[in-house]
mmCIF file of the N, C-alpha and C atoms, coordinates in Angstrom:
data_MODEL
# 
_entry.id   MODEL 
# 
loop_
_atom_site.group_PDB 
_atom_site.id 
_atom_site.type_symbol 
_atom_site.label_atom_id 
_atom_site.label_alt_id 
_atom_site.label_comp_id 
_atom_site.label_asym_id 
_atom_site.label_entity_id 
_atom_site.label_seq_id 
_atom_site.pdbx_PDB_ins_code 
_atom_site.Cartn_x 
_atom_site.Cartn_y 
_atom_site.Cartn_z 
_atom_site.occupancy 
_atom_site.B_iso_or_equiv 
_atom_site.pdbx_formal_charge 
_atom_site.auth_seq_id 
_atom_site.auth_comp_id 
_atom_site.auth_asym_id 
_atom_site.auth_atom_id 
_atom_site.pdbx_PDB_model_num 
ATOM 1   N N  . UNK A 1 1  ? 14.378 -53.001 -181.234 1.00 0.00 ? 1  UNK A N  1 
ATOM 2   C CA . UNK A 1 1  ? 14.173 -51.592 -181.065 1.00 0.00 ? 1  UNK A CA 1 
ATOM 3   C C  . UNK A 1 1  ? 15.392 -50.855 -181.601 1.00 0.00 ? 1  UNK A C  1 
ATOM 4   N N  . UNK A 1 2  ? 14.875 -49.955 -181.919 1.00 0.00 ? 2  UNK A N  1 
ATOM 5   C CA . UNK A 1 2  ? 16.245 -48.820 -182.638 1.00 0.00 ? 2  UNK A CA 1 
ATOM 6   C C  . UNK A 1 2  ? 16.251 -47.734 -182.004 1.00 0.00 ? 2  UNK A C  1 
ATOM 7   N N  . UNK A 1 3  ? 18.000 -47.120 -182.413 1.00 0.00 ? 3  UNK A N  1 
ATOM 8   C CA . UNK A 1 3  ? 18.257 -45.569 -180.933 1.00 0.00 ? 3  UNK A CA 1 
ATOM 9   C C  . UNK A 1 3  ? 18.106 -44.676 -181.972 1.00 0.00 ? 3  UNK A C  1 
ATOM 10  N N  . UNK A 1 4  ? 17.947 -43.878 -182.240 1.00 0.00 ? 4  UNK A N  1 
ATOM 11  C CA . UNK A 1 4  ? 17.656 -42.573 -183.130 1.00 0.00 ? 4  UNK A CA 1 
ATOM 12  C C  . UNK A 1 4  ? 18.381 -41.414 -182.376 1.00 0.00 ? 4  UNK A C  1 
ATOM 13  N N  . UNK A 1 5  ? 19.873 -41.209 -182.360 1.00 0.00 ? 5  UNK A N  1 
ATOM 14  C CA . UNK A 1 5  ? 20.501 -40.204 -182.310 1.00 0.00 ? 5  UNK A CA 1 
ATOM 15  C C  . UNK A 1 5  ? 20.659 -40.240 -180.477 1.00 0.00 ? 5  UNK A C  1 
ATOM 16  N N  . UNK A 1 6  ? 20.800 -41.553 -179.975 1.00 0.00 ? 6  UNK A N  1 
ATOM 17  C CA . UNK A 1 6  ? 20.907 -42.064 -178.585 1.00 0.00 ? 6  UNK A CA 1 
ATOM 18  C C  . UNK A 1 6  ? 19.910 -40.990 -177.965 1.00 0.00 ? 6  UNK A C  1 
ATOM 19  N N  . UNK A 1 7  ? 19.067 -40.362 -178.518 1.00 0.00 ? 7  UNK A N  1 
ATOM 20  C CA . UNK A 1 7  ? 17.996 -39.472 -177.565 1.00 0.00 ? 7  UNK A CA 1 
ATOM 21  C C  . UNK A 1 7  ? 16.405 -40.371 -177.632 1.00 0.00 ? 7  UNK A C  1 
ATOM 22  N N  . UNK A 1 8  ? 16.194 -40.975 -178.345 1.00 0.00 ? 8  UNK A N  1 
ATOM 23  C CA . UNK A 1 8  ? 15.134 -41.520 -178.625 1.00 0.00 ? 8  UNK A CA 1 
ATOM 24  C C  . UNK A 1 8  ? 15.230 -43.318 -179.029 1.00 0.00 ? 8  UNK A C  1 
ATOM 25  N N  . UNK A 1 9  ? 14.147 -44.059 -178.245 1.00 0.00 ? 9  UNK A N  1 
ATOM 26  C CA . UNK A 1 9  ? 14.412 -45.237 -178.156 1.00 0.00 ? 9  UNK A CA 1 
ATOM 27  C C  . UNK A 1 9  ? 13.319 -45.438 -179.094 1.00 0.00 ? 9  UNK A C  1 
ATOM 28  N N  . UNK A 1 10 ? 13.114 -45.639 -180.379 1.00 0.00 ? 10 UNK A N  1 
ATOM 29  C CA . UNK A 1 10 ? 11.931 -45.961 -181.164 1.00 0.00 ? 10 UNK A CA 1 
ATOM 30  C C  . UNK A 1 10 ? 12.082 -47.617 -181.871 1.00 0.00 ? 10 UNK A C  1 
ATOM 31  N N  . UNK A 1 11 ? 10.392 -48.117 -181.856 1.00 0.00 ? 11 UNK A N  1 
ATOM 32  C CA . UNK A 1 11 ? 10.700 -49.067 -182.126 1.00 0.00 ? 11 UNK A CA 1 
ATOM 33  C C  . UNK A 1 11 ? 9.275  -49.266 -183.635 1.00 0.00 ? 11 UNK A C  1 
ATOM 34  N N  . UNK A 1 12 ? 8.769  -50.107 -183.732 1.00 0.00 ? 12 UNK A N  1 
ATOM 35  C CA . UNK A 1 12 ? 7.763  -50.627 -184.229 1.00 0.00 ? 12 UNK A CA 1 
ATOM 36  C C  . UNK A 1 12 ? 6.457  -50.723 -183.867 1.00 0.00 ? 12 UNK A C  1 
ATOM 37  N N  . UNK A 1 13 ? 6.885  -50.681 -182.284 1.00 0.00 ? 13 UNK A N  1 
ATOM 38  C CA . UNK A 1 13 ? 5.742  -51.303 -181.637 1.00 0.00 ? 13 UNK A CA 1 
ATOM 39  C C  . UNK A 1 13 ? 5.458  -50.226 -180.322 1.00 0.00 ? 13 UNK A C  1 
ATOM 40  N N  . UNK A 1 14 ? 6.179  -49.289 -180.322 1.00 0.00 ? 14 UNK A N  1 
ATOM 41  C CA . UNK A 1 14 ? 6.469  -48.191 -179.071 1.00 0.00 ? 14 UNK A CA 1 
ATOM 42  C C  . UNK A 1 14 ? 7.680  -47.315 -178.398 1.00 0.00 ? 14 UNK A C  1 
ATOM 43  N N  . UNK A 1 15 ? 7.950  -46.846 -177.890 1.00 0.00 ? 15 UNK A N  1 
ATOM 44  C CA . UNK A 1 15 ? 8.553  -46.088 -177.109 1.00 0.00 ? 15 UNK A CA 1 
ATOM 45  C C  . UNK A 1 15 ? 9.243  -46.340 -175.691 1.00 0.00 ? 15 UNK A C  1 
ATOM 46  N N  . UNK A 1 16 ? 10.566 -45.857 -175.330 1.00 0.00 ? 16 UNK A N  1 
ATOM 47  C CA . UNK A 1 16 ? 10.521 -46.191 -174.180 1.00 0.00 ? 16 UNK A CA 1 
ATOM 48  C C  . UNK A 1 16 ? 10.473 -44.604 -173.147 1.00 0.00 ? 16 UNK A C  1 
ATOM 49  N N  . UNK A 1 17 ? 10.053 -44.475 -172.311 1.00 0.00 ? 17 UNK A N  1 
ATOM 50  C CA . UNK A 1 17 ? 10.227 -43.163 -171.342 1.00 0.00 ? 17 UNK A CA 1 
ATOM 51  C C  . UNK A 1 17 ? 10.896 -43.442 -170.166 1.00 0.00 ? 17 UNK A C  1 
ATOM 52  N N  . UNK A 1 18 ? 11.272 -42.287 -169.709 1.00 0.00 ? 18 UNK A N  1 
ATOM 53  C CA . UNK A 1 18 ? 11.870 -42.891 -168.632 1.00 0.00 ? 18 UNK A CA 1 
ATOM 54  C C  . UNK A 1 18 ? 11.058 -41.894 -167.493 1.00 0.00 ? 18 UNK A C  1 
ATOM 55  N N  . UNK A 1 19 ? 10.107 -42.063 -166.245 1.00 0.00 ? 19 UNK A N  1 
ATOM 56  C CA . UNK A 1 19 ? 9.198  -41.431 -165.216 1.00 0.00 ? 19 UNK A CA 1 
ATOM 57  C C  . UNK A 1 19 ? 10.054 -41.217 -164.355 1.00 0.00 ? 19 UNK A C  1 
ATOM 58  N N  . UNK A 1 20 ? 10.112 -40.061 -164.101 1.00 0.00 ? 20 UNK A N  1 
ATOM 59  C CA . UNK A 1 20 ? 10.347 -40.036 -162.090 1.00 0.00 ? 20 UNK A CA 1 
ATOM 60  C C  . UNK A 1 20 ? 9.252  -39.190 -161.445 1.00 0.00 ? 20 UNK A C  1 
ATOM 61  N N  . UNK A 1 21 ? 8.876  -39.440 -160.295 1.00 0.00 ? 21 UNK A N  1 
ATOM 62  C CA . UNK A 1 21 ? 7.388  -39.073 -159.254 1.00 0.00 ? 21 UNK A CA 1 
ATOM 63  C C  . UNK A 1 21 ? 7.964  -39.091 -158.191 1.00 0.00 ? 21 UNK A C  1 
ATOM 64  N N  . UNK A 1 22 ? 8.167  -37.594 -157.642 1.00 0.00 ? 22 UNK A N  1 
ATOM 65  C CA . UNK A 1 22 ? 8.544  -37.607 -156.302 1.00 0.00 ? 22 UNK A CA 1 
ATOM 66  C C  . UNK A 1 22 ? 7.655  -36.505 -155.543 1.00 0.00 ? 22 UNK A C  1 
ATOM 67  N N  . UNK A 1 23 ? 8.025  -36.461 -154.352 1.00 0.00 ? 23 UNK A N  1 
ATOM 68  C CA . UNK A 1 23 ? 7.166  -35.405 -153.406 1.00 0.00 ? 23 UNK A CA 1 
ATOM 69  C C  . UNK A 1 23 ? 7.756  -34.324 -153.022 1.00 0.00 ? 23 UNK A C  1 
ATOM 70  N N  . UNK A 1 24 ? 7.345  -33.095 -153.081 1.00 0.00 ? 24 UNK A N  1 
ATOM 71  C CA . UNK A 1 24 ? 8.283  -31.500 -153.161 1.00 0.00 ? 24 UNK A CA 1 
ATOM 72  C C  . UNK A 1 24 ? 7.076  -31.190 -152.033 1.00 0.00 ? 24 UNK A C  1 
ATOM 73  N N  . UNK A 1 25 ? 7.722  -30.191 -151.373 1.00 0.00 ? 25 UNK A N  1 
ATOM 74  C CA . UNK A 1 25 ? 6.915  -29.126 -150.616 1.00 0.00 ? 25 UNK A CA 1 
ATOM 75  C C  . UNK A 1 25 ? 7.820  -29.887 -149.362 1.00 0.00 ? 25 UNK A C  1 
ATOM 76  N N  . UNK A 1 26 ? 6.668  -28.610 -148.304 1.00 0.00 ? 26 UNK A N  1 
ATOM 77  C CA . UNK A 1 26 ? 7.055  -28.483 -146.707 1.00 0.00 ? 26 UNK A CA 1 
ATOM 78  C C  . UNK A 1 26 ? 5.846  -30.141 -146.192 1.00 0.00 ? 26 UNK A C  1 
ATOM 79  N N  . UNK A 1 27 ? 6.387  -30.149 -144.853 1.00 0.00 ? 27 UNK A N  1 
ATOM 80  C CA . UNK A 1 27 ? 5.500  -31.463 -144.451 1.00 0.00 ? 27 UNK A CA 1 
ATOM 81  C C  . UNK A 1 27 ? 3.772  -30.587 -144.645 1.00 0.00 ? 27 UNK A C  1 
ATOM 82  N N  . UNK A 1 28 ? 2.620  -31.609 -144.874 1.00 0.00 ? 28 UNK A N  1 
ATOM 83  C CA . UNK A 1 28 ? 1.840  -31.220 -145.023 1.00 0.00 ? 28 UNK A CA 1 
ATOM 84  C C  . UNK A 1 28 ? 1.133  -30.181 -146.016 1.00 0.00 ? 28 UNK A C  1 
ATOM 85  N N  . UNK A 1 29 ? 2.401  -29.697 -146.619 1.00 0.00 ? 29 UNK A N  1 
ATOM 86  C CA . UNK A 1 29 ? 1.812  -29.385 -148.068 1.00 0.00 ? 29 UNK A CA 1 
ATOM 87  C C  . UNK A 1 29 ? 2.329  -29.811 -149.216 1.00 0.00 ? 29 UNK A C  1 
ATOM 88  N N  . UNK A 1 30 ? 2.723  -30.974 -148.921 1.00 0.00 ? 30 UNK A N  1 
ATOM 89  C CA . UNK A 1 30 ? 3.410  -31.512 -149.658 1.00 0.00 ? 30 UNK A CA 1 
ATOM 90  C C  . UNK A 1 30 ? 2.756  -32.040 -151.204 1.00 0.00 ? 30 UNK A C  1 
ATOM 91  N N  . UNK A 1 31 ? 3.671  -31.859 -152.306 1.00 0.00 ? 31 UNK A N  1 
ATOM 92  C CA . UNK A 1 31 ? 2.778  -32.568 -153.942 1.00 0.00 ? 31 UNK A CA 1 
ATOM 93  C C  . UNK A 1 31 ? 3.294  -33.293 -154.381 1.00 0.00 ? 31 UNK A C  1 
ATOM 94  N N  . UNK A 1 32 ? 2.663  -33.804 -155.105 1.00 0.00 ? 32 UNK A N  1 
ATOM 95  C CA . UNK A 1 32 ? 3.282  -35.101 -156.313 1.00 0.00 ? 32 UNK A CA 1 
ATOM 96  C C  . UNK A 1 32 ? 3.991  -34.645 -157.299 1.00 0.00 ? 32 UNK A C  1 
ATOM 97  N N  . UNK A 1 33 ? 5.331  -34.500 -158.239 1.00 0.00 ? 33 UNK A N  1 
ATOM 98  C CA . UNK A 1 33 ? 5.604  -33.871 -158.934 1.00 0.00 ? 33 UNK A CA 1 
ATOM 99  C C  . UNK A 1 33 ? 5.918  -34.965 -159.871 1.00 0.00 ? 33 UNK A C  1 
ATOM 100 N N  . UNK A 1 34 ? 6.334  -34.688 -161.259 1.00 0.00 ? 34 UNK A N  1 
ATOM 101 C CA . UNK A 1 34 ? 6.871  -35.774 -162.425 1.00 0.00 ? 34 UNK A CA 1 
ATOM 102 C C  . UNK A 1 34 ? 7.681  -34.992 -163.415 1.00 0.00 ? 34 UNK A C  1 
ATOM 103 N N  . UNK A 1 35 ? 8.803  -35.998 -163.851 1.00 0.00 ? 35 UNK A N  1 
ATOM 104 C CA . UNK A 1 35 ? 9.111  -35.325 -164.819 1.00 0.00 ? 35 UNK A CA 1 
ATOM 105 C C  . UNK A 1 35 ? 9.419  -36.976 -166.131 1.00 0.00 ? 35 UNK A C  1 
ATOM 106 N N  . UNK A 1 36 ? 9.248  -36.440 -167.050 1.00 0.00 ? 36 UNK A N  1 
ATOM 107 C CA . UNK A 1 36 ? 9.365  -37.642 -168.483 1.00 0.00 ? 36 UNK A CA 1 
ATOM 108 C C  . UNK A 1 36 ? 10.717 -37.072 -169.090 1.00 0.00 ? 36 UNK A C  1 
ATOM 109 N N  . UNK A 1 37 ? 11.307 -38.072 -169.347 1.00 0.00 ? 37 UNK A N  1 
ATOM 110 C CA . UNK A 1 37 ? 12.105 -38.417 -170.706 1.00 0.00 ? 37 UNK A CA 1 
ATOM 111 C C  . UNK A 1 37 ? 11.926 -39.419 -171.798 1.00 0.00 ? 37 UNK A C  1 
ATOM 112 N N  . UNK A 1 38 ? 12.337 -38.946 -172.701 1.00 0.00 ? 38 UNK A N  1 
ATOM 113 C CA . UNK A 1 38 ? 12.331 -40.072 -173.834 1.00 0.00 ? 38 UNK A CA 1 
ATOM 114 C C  . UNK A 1 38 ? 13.671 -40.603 -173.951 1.00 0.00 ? 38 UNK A C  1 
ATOM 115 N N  . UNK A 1 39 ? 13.673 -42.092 -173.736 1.00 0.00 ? 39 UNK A N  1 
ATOM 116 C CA . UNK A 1 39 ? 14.624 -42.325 -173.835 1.00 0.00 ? 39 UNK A CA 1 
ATOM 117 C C  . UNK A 1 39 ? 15.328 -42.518 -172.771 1.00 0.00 ? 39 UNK A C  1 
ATOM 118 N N  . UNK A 1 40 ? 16.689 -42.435 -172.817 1.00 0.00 ? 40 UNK A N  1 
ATOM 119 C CA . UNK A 1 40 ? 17.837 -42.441 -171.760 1.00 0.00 ? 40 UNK A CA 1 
ATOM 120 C C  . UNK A 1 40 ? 18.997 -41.240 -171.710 1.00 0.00 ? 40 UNK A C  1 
ATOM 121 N N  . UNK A 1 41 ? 18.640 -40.714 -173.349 1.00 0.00 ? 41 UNK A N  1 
ATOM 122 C CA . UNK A 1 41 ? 19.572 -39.129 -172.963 1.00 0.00 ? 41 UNK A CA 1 
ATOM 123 C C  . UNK A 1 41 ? 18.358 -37.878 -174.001 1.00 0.00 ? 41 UNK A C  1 
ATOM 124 N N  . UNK A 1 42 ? 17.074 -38.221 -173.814 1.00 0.00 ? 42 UNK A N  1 
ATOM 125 C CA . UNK A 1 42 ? 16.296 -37.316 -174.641 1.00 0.00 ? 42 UNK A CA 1 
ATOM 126 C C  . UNK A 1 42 ? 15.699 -36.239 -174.010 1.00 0.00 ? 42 UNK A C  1 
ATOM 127 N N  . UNK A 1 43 ? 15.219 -34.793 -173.852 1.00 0.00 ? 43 UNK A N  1 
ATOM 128 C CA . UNK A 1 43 ? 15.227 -34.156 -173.585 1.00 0.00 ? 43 UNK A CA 1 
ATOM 129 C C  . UNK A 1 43 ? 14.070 -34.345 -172.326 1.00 0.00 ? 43 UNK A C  1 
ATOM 130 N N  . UNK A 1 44 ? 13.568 -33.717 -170.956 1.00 0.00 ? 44 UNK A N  1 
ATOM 131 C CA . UNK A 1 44 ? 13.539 -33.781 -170.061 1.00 0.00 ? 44 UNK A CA 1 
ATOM 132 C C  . UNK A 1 44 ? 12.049 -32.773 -169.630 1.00 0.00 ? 44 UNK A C  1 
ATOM 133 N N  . UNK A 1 45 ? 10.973 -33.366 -169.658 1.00 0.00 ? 45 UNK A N  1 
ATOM 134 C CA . UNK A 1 45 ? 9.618  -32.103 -168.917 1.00 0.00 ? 45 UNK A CA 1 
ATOM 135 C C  . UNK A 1 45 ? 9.171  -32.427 -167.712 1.00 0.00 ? 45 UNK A C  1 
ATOM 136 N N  . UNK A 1 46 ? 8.912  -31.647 -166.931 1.00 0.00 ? 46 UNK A N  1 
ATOM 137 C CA . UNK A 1 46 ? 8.853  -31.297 -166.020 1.00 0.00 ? 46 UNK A CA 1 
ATOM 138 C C  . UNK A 1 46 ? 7.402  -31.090 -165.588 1.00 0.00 ? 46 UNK A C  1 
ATOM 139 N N  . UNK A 1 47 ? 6.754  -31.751 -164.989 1.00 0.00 ? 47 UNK A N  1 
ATOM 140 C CA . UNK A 1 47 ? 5.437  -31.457 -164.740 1.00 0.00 ? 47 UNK A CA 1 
ATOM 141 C C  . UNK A 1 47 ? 4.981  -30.776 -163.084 1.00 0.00 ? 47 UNK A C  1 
ATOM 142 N N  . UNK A 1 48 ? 3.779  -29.974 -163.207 1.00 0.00 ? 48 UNK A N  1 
ATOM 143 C CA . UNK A 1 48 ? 3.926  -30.123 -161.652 1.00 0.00 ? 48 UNK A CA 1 
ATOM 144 C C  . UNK A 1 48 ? 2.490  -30.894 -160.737 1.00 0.00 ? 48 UNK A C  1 
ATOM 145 N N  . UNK A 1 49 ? 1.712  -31.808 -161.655 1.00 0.00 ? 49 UNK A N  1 
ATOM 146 C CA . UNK A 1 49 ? 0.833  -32.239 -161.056 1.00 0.00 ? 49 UNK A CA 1 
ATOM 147 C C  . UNK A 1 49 ? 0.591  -33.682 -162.085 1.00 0.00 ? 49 UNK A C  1 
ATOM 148 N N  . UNK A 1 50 ? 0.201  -34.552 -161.119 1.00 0.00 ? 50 UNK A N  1 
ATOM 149 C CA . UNK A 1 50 ? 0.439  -36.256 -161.559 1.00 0.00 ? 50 UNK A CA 1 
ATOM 150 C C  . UNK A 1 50 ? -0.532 -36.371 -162.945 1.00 0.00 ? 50 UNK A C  1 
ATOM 151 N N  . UNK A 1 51 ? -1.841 -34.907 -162.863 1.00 0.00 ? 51 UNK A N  1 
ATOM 152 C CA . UNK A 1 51 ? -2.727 -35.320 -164.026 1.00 0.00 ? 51 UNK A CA 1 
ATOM 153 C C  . UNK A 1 51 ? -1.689 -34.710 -164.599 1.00 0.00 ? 51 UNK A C  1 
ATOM 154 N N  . UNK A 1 52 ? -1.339 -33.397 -164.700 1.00 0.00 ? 52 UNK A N  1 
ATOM 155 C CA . UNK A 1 52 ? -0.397 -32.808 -166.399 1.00 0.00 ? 52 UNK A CA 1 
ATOM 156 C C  . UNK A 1 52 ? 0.642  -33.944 -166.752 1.00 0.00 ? 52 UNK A C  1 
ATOM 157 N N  . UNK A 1 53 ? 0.924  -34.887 -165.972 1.00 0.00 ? 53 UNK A N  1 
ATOM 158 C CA . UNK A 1 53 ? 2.123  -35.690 -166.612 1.00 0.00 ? 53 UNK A CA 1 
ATOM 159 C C  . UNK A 1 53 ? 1.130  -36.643 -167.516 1.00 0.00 ? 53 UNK A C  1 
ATOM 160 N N  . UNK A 1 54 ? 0.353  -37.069 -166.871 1.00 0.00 ? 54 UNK A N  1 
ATOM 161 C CA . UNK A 1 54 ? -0.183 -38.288 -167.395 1.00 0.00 ? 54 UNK A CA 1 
ATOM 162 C C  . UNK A 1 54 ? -1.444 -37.515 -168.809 1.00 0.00 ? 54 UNK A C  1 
ATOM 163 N N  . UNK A 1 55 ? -1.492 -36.655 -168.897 1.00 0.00 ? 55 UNK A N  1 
ATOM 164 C CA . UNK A 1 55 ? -2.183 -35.961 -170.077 1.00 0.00 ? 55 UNK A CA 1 
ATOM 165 C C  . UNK A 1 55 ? -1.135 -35.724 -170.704 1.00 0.00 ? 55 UNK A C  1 
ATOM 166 N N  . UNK A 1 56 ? 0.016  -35.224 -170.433 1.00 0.00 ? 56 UNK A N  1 
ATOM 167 C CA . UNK A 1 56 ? 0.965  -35.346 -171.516 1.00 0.00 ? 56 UNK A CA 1 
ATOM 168 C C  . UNK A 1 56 ? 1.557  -36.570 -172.044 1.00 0.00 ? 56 UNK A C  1 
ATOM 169 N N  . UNK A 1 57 ? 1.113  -37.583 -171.571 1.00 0.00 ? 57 UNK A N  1 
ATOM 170 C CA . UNK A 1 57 ? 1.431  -39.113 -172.376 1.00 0.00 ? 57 UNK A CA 1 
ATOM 171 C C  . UNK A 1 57 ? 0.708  -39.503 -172.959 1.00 0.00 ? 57 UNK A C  1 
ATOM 172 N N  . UNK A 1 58 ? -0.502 -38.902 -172.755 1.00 0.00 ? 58 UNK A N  1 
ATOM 173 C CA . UNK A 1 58 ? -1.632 -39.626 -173.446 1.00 0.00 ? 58 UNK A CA 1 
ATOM 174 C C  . UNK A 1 58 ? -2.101 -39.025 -174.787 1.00 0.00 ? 58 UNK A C  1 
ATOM 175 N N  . UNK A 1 59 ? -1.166 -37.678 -174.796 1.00 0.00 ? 59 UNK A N  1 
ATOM 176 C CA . UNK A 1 59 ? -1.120 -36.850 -176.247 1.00 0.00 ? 59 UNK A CA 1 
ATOM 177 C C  . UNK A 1 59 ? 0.019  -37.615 -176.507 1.00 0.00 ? 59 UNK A C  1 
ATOM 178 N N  . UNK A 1 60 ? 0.913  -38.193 -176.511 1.00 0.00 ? 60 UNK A N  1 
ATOM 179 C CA . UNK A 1 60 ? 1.938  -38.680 -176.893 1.00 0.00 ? 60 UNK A CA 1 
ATOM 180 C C  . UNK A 1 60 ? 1.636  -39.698 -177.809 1.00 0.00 ? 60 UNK A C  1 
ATOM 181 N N  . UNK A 1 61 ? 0.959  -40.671 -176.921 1.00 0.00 ? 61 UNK A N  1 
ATOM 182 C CA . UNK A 1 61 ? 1.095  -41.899 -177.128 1.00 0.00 ? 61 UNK A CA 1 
ATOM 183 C C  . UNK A 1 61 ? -0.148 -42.031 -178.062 1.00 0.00 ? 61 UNK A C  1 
ATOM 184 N N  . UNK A 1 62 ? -1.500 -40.948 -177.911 1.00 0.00 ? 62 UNK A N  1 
ATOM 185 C CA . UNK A 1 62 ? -2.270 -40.883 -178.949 1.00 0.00 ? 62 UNK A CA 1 
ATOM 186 C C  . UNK A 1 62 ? -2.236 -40.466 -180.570 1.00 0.00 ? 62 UNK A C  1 
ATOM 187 N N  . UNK A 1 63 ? -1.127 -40.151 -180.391 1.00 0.00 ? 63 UNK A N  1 
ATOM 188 C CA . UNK A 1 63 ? -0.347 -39.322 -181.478 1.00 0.00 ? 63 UNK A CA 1 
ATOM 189 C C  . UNK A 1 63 ? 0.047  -40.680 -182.726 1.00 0.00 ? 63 UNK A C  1 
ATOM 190 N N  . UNK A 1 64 ? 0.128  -42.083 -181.859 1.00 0.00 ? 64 UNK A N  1 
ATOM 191 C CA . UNK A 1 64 ? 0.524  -43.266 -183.041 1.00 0.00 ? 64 UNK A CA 1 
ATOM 192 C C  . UNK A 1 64 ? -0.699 -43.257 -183.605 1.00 0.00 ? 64 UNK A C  1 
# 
């Protein structure tokens, strides 16, 4: 795999991201939130519901 400007981990065969999924709100109204990176220092989105994250990977990754 190759670093492309240490923001982007590109390879031949894919990508790496990096997920975090945590829970925001008060007890009981509590949500699922996500945010993606590419990479290990690539820029950072912010989602606020588990489908917008996962529709935004799937334009991503449909994109090869």
């Amino acid at each position: 795999m190759e670093e492309d400007s240490g923001a982007q981990l590109i390879g031949s065969d894919g990508r790496v991201y990096v997920l975090r999924v945590w829970y925001e709100g008060q007890t009981g109204v509590r949500q699922w939130r996500a945010s993606i990176r590419i990479g290990t220092n690539g820029e950072r989105r912010h989602f606020a519901t588990i489908d917008d994250c996962i529709e935004h990977l799937y334009g991503e990754l449909s994109k090869r």
